[in-house]
C-alpha positions, 0 to 999 in steps of 0.5 A: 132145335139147337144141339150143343155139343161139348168137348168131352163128347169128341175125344174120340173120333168115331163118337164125335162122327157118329154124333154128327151122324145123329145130327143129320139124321135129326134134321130131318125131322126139324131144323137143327143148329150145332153150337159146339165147345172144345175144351180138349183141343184147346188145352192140346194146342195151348199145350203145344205152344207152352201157354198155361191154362188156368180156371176160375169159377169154370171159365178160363183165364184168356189173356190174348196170346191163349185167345189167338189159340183158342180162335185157331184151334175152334176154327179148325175144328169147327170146319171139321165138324161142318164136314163130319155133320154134312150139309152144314157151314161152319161159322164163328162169331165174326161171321156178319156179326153172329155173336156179340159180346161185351167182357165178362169180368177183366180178370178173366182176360177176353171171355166175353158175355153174349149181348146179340145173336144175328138171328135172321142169319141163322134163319136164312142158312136154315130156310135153305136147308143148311145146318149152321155149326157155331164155334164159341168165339164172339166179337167185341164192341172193339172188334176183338175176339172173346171167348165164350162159355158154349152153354151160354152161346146155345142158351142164347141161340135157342132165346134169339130163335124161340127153339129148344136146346140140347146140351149133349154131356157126359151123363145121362141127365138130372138124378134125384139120388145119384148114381142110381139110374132108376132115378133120373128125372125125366121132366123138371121145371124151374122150381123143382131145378132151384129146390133140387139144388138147395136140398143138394141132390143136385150137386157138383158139376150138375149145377152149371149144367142145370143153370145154363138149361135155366139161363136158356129158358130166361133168354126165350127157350121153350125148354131144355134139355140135359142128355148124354153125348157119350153113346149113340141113339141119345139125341133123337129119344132127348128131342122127342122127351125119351132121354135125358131131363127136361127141364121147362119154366 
C-alpha cells in the first residue's frame, strides 16, 4: 500500500512520530511505501534564506534557487521520517533514477510532471522487508532536480505498483453536506467523484484531493483513499475500509 503523508500532518512532532508509528504497525499486515510532501518545512526554510514563495493553481513557483531549498529541506526531512518509521530507507528521486519527470508548465519554474517510476527498486527494498520513504523531488531528462506535487508522486507510485493508495489529509474524507459528520461517504467510485463535483458538494480544497485519488486510478491504482492524518488510529481503519472515503473506478 502506498501512504502519502502531507505536510500539515508533521507540524507537530509527536503527530508526525505517532503516524510514522501507524505506518510500521501496518507493515505488518502489508507491505507499505511512504511518499511524503513538506510544504511547512519548505516555506521555513525558504523563509529563512529570504527567498519568496509564490502559488499558482496549487503548485509553487520554483525558480532554481527555491529548488536548491526545496531539495535540501525534503532531504532532511526525509531522512527524519525514515528514522522516525524505522526499518525504512529514505529516498529521492535521483536515487537509481526513482522518479522521472519531464516540465510541468515553464512558468512554474522546475516543477515537473512524473514520466517513469523504477518500479523493480521499490519491490526489491520491499522484498526484503524494508519501507521505502520517497521525497517528492524528481530528475530531469537533463539530469536536473524538479519539484513534484506529492499526490502526483503517490498516484504514480500505487500505478507503477498496481497498490492502493493513502492520502492522509487534514479531514476526515469526502462529505455529501459539509460539515456534517454523518455524511461523510464511506465508498465513492469515479462517476459519483465527477457528479459530486459538478452539483458542487465537493467544492474548495476537496477537489484536487478527489483528482489526485482519480489521477491515481488512471495510472493503475485499484483504489484510493482520502483519511485524515490529523489523529491517531486512522491509518490502519482506512486501509481496512473503516475511515475515511474510498474512492474505486
Amino acid at each position: 500500500m502506498i501512504v502519502k503523508y502531507g505536510g500539515n500532518a508533521m507540524k507537530s512532532l509527536e503527530l508526525r512520530r505517532a503516524v510514522a508509528a501507524e505506518i510500521a504497525a501496518l507493515r505488518a499486515e502489508v507491505p507499505v511505501v511512504v511518499v511524503h510532501g513538506g510544504g511547512p518545512v519548505i516555506e521555513r526554510e525558504l523563509a529563512a534564506r529570504g527567498v519568496t514563495s509564490e502559488f499558482r493553481g496549487g503548485l509553487r513557483v520554483t525558480t532554481p534557487a527555491a529548488m536548491d531549498v526545496v531539495e535540501m529541506a525534503l532531504c532532511q526531512l526525509n531522512k527524519q521520517l525514515s528514522q522516525d518509521v524505522g526499518g525504512a530507507v529514505g529516498l529521492m528521486g535521483r536515487d537509481s533514477d526513482l522518479l522521472r519527470a519531464e516540465l510541468l508548465d515553464p512558468e512554474l519554474g522546475r516543477v515537473g510532471r512524473v514520466t517513469g517510476v523504477n518500479a523493480d527498486l521499490l519491490r526489491t527494498l520491499l522484498g526484503a522487508g524494508i519501507t521505502p520513504v520517497l521525497g517528492c523531488v524528481a530528475v530531469s531528462p537533463d539530469g536536473d532536480a524538479l519539484n513534484v506535487n506529492a499526490d502526483t508522486v503517490a498516484g504514480a507510485v500505487a500505478g507503477a505498483l498496481n497498490d492502493g493508495v493513502v492520502f492522509l489529509t487534514d479531514v476526515d474524507g469526502v462529505y455529501r453536506a459539509y460539515p456534517d459528520p454523518d455524511s461523510r461517504a464511506a465508498t465513492l467510485t469515479r462517476a459519483e467523484v465527477e457528479g459530486g463535483v459538478a452539483q458542487g458538494w465537493i467544492a474548495g480544497g476537496m477537489i484536487p484531493k478527489v483528482r489526485a485519488a482519480l489521477d491515481a486510478l488512471d495510472r493503475g491504482a485499484p483504489f484510493a483513499v482520502i483519511a485524515s492524518g490529523m489523529q491517531a488510529g486512522v491509518l490502519a481503519a482506512a486501509a481496512r475500509g473503516e475511515a475515511g472515503t474510498r474512492i474505486t473506478p
